[in-house]
N, C-alpha and C positions, 0 to 999 in steps of 0.2 A: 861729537854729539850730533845725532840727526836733528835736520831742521825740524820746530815746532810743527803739529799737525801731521808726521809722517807717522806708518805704521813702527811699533820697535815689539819685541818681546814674537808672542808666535804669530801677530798678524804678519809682523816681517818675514819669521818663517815660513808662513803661509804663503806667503806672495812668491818668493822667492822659488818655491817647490811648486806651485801650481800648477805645471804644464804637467810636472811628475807624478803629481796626485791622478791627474787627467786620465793619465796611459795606465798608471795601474789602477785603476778601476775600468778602463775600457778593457784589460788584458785578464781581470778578475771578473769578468762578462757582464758590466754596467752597462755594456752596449750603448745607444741614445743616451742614456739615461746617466753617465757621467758627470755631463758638464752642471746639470742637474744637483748632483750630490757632491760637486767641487763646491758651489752653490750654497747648498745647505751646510758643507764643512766652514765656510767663511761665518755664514751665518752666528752660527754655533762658536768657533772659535775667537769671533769680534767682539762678544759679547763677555766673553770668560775676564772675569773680575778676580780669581786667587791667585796663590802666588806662582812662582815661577817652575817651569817643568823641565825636572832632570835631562830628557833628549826628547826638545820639542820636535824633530823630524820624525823619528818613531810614535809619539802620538797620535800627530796629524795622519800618518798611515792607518796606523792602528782603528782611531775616530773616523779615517775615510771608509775604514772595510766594515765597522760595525754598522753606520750609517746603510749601507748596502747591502750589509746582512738584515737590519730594520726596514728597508722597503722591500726588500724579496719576501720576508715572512710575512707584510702588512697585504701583499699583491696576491701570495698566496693561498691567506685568510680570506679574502675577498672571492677569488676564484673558488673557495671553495662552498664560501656563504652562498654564491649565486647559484655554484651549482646543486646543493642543496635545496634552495628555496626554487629553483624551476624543476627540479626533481619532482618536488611535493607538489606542482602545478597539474603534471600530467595526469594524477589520479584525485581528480575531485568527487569519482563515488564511493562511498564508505562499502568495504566490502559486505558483501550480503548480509553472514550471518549477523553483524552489527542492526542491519536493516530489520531482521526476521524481528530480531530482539526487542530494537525497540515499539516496533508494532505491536510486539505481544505485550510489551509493558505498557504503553498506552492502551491496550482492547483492556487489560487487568484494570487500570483508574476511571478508566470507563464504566465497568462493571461496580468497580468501589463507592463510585460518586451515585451509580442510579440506585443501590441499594439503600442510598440513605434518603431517597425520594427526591422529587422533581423540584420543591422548593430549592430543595441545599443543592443540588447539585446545579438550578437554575443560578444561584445565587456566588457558588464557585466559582462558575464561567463565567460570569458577568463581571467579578469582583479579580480574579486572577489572570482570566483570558484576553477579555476584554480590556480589564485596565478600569469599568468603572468605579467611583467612589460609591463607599457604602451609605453613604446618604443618597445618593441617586437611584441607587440598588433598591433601598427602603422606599421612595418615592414611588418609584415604577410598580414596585409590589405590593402597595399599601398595607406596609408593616413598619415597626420601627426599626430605629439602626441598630439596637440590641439584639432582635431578632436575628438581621441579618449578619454580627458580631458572632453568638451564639451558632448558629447557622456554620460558619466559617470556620468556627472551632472545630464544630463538629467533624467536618469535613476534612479538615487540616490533621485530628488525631484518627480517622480512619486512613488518609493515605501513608501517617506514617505507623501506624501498624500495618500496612499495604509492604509500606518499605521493608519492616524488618522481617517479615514472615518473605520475601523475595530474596534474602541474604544469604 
């Protein structure tokens, strides 16, 4: 019987193969990154609480190379996220015709908002552009806030029939 406190079950196997885990994972190209995932095997297997495994030395192999197959695929993901995301860095202008586009659909709300006269369309900007509240809106104009409520509708069901005749 091992002394109290010693590894038994697969930490002792573990120990006992460690040098062997080492090389075949340097030999299955862990490169650096071995001693590393000898590391995370310990981890992993210190902790294991069920019961007992048919051919603990085939495991620990087995759990070394998955382990190593989960960082090559997590390093590979990454290299791909980044090059992705610096891909998308180098073209920060939206191509033209996006540009044409949306100038002609703002010149169109332009044209939308002045047709419904200077109040509402004063009262749009100030309340959608601007950000002011429609009581300060009211104040500034010497109208009520119903007005300018009223006002806002207006405006709000001419851009969205704006929208739908643009579809």
């Amino acid at each position: 019987m091992p002394p109290p406190g010693s590894p038994t079950g697969i930490e002792a196997v573990f120990l006992a193969n460690r040098d062997k885990l080492l090389r075949f994972l340097a030999a299955r190209g862990a490169g650096d990154a071995a001693e590393d995932l000898v590391q995370d095997l310990w981890i992993k297997v210190s902790g294991r609480m069920d019961g007992p495994i048919g051919n603990p030395v085939a495991y620990l192999f087995r759990a070394a190379d998955m382990l190593m197959i989960d960082r090559y695929r997590a390093r590979r993901q990454a290299e791909r996220r980044d090059h992705d995301w610096s891909e998308g860095q180098g073209d920060t202008e939206p191509p033209a015709e996006r540009v044409i586009a949306a100038r002609q659909e703002a010149a169109r709300v332009t044209e939308t908002l002045a047709t419904l006269g200077t109040r509402v369309e004063t009262i749009f900007r100030r309340a959608r552009m601007d950000g002011v509240t429609q009581r300060q809106i009211a104040a500034e104009l010497g109208i009520s806030v119903s007005t300018v409520e009223s006002d806002l509708r207006l405006a709000a069901r001419a851009l969205a029939d704006l929208k739908e005749r643009m579809r």
